[in-house]
Backbone as a chain_set.jsonl record, in Angstrom:
{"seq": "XXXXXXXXXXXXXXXXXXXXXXXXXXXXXXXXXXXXXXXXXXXXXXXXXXXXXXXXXXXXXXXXXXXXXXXXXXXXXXXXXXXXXXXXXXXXXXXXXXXXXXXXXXXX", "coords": {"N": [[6.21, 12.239, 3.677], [3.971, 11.887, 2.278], [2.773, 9.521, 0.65], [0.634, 8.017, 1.312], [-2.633, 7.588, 2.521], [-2.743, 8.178, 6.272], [-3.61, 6.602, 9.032], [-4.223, 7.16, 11.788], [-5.07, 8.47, 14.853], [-5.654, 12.296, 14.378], [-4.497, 14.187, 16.64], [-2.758, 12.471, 18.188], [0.515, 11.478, 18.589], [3.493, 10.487, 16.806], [4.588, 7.557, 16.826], [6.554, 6.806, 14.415], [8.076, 8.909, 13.791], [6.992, 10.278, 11.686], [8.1, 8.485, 9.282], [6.497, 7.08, 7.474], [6.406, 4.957, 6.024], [7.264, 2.737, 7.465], [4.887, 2.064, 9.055], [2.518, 0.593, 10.033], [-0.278, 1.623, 9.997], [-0.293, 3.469, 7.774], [-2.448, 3.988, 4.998], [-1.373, 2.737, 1.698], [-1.488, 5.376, -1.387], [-2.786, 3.981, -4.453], [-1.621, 5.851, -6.901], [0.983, 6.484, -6.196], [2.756, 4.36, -7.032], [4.621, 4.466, -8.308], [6.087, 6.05, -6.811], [6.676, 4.726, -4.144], [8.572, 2.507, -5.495], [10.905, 4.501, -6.021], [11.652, 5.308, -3.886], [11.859, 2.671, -2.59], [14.337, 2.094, -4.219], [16.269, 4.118, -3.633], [17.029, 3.538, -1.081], [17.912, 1.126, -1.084], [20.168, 1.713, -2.651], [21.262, 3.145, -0.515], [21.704, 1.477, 2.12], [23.433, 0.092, 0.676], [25.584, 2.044, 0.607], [25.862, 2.692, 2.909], [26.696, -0.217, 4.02], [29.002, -0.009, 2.901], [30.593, 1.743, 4.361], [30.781, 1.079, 6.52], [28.311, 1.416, 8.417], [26.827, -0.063, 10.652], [24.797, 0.305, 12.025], [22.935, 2.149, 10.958], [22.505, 0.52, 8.761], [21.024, -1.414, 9.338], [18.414, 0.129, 10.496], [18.045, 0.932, 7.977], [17.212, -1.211, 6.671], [15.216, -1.753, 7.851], [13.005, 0.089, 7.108], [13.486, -0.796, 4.65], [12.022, -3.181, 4.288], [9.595, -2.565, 5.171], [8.958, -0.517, 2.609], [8.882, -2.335, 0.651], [6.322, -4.208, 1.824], [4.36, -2.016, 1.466], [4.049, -1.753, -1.242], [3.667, -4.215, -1.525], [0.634, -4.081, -0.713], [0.2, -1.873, -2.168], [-0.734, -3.357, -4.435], [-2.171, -5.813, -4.353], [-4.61, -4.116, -3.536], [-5.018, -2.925, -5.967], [-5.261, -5.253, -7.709], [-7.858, -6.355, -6.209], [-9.448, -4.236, -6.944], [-10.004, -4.392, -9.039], [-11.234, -6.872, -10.173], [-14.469, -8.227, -10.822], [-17.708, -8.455, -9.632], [-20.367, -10.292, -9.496], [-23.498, -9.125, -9.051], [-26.173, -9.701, -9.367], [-29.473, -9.866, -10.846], [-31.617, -7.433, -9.119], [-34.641, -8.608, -7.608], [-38.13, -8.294, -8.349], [-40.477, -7.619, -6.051], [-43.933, -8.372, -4.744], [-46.176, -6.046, -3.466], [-47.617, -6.708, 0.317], [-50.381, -8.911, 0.164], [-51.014, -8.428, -2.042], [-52.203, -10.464, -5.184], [-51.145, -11.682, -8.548], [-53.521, -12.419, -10.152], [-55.128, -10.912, -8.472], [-54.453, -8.45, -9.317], [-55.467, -8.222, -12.028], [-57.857, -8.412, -12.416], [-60.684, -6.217, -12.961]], "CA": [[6.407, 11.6, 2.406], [2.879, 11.686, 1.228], [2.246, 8.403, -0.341], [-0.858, 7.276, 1.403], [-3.633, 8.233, 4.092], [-2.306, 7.869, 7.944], [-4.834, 5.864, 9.975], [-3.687, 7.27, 13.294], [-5.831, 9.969, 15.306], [-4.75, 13.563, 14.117], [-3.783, 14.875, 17.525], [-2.06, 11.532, 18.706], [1.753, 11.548, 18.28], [3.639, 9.694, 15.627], [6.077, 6.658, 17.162], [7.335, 6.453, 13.803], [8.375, 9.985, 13.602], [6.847, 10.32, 10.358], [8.485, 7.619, 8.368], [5.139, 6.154, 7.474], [6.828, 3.806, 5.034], [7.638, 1.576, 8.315], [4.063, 2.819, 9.759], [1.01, -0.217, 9.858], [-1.379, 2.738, 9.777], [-0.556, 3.558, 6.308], [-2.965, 3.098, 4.045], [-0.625, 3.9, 0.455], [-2.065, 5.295, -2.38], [-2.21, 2.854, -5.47], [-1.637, 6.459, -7.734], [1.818, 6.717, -5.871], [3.456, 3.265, -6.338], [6.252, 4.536, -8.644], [7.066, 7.086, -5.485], [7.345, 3.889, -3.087], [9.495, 1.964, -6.176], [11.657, 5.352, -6.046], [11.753, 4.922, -2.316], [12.773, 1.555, -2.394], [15.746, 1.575, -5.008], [16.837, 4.72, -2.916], [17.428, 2.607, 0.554], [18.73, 0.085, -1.65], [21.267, 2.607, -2.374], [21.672, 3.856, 0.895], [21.839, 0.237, 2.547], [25.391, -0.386, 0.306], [26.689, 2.837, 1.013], [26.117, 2.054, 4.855], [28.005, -1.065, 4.44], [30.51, -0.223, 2.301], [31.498, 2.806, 4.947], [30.855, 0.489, 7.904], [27.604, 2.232, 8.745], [26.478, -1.157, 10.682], [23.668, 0.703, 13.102], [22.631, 2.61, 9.962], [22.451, -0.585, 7.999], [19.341, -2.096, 10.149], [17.503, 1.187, 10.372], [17.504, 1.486, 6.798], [16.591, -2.443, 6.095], [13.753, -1.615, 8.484], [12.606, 0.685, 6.558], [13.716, -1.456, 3.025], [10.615, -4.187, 4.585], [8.732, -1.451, 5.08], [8.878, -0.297, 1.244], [8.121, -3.75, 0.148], [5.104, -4.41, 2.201], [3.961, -1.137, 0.932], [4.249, -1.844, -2.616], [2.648, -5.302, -1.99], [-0.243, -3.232, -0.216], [-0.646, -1.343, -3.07], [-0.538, -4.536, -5.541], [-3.442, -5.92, -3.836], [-5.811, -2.928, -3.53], [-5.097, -2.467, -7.485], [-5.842, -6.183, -7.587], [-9.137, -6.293, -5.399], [-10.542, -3.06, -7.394], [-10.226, -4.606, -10.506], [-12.413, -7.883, -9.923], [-15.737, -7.743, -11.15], [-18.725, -8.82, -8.469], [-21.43, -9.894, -10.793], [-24.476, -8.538, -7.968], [-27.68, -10.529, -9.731], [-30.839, -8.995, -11.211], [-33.055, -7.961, -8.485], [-36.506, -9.103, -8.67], [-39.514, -7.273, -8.349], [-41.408, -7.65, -5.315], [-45.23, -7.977, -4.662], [-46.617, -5.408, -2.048], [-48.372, -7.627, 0.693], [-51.742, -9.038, 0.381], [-51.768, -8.655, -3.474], [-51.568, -11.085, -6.028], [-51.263, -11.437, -9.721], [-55.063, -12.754, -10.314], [-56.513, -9.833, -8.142], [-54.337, -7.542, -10.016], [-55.771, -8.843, -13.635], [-59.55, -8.316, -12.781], [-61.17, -4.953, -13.069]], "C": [[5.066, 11.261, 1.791], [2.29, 10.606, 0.342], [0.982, 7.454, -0.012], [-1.452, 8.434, 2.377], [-3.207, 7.534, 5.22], [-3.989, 8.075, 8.725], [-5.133, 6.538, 11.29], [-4.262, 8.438, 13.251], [-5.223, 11.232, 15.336], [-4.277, 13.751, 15.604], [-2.543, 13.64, 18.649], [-0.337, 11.362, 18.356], [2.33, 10.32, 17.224], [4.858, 8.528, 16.226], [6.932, 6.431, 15.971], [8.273, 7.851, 13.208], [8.273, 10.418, 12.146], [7.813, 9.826, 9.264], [8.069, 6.327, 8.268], [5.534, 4.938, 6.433], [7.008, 2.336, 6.477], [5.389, 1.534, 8.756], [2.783, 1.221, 9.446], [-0.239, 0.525, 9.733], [-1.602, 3.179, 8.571], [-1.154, 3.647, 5.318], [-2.443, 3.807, 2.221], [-1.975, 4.569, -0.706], [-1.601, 5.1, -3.476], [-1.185, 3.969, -6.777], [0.258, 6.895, -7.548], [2.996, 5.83, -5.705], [4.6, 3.571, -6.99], [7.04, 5.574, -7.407], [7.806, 5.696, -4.55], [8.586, 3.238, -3.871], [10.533, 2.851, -5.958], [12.481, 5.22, -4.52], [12.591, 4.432, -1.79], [14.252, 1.368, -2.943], [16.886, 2.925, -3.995], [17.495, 4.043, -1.445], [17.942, 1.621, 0.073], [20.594, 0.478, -1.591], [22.029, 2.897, -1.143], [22.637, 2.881, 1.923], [23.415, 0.053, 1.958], [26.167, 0.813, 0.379], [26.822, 2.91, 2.271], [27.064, 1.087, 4.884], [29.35, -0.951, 3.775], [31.236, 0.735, 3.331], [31.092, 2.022, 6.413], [30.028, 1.349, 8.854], [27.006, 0.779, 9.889], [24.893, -0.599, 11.269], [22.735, 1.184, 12.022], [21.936, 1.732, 9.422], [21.287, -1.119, 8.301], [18.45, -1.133, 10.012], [17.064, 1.246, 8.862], [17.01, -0.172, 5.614], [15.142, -2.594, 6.796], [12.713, -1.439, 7.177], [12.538, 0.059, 4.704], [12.616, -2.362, 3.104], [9.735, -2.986, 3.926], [7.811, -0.857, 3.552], [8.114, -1.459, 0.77], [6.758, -4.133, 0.371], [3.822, -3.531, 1.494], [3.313, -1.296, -0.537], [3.465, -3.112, -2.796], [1.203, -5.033, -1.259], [-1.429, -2.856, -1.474], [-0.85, -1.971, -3.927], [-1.958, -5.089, -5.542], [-4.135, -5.221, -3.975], [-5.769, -3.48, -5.345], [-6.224, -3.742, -7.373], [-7.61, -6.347, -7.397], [-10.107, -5.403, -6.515], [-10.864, -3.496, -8.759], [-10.838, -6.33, -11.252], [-13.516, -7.69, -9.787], [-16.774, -8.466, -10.113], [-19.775, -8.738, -9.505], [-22.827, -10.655, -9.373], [-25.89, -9.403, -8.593], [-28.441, -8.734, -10.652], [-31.387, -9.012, -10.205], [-34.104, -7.988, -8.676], [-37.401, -8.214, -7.733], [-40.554, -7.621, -6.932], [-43.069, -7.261, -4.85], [-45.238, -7.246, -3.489], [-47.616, -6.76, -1.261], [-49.634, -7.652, 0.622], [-51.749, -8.841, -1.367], [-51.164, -10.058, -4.316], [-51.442, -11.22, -7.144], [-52.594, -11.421, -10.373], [-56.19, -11.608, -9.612], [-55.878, -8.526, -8.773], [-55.297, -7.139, -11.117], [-56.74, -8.692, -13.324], [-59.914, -6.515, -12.43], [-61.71, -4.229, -12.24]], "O": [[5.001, 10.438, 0.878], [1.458, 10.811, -0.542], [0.478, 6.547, -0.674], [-1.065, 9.526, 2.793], [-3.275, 6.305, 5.209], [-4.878, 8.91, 8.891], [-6.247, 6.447, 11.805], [-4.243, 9.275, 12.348], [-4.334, 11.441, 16.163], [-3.197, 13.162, 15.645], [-1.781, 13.983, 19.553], [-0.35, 10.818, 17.251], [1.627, 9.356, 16.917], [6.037, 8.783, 15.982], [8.025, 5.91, 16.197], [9.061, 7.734, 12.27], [9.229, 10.835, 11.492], [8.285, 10.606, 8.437], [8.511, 5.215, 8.557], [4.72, 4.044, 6.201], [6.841, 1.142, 6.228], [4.886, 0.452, 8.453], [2.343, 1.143, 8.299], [-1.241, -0.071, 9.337], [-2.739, 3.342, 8.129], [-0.446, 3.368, 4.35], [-2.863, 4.822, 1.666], [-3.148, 4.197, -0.715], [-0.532, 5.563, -3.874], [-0.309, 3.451, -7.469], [0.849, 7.47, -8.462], [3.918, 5.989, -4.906], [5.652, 3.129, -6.529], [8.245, 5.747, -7.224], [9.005, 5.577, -4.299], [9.655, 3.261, -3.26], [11.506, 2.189, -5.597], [13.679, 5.069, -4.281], [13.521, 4.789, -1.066], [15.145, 0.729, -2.386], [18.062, 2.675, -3.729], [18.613, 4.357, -1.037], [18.618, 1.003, 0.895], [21.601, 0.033, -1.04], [23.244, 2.847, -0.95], [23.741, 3.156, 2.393], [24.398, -0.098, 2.683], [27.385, 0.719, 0.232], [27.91, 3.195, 2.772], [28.108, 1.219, 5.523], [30.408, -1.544, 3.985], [32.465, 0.665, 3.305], [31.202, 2.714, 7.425], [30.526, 1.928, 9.819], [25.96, 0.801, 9.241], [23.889, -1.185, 10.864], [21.625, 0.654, 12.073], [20.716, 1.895, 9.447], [20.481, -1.287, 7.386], [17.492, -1.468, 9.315], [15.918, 1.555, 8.535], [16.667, -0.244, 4.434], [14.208, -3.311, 6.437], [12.007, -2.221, 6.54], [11.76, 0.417, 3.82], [12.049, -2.505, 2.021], [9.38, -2.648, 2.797], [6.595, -0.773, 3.381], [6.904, -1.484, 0.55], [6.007, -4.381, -0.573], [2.742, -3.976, 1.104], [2.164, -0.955, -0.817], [2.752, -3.308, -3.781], [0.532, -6.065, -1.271], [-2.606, -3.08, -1.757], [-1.367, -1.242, -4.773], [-2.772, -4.916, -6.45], [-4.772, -5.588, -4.962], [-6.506, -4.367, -5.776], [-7.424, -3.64, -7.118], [-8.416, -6.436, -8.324], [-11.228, -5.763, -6.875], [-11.779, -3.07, -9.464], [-10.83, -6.735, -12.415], [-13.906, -7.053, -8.808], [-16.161, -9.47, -9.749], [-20.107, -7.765, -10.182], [-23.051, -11.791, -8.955], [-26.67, -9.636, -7.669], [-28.192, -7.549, -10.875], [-31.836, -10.092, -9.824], [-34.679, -7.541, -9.669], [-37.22, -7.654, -6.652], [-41.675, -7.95, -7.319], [-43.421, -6.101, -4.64], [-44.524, -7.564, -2.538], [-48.212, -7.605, -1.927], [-50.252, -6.633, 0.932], [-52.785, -9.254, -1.888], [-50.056, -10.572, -4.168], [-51.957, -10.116, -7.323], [-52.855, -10.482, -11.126], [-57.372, -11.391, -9.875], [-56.596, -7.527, -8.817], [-55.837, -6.035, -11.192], [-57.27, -8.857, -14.422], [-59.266, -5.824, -11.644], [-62.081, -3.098, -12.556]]}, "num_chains": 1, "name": "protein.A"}
């Protein structure tokens, strides 16, 4: 499902069987948050057609996964957040090389 970069060492196996939406490795990307919104209203879906057909086992697996979304989405809320706070860095100042000073500059 493509919606971020997976943390986890390429040749290492996946415990979440690639349904990185549950996944702490995650990291989403912010360019993809209407995919996770899509995501989410989908398992929303899913979630009341589990209980309305007495899916109950179903029902947990796919509220797992309904966190999951959420966290995601407040993941990517943050980042946006963070990137878009300005850091005001200074002027830096000019440093003398050692041993000189302004007065032995100024004479000829």
């Amino acid at each position: 499902m493509s919606i971020g970069t997976c943390g986890r060492a390429f040749p290492t196996p996946c415990v979440h069987e690639h349904a990185c939406v549950r996944c702490a490795l995650l990291r989403p990307d912010p360019d993809q948050r209407s995919r996770i919104e899509e995501f989410r209203d989908n398992l929303i879906a899913r979630i009341a057609e589990a209980e309305r057909e007495g899916r109950l086992g179903e029902v947990e697996g796919l509220k797992v996964s309904l966190i999951g979304a959420h966290d995601k989405r407040a993941q990517v809320d943050a980042l946006v957040k963070r990137q878009s706070i300005a850091v005001e860095l200074g002027m830096p100042g000019v440093r003398q090389p050692a041993g000189t000073t302004e007065a032995r500059r100024a004479k000829p």
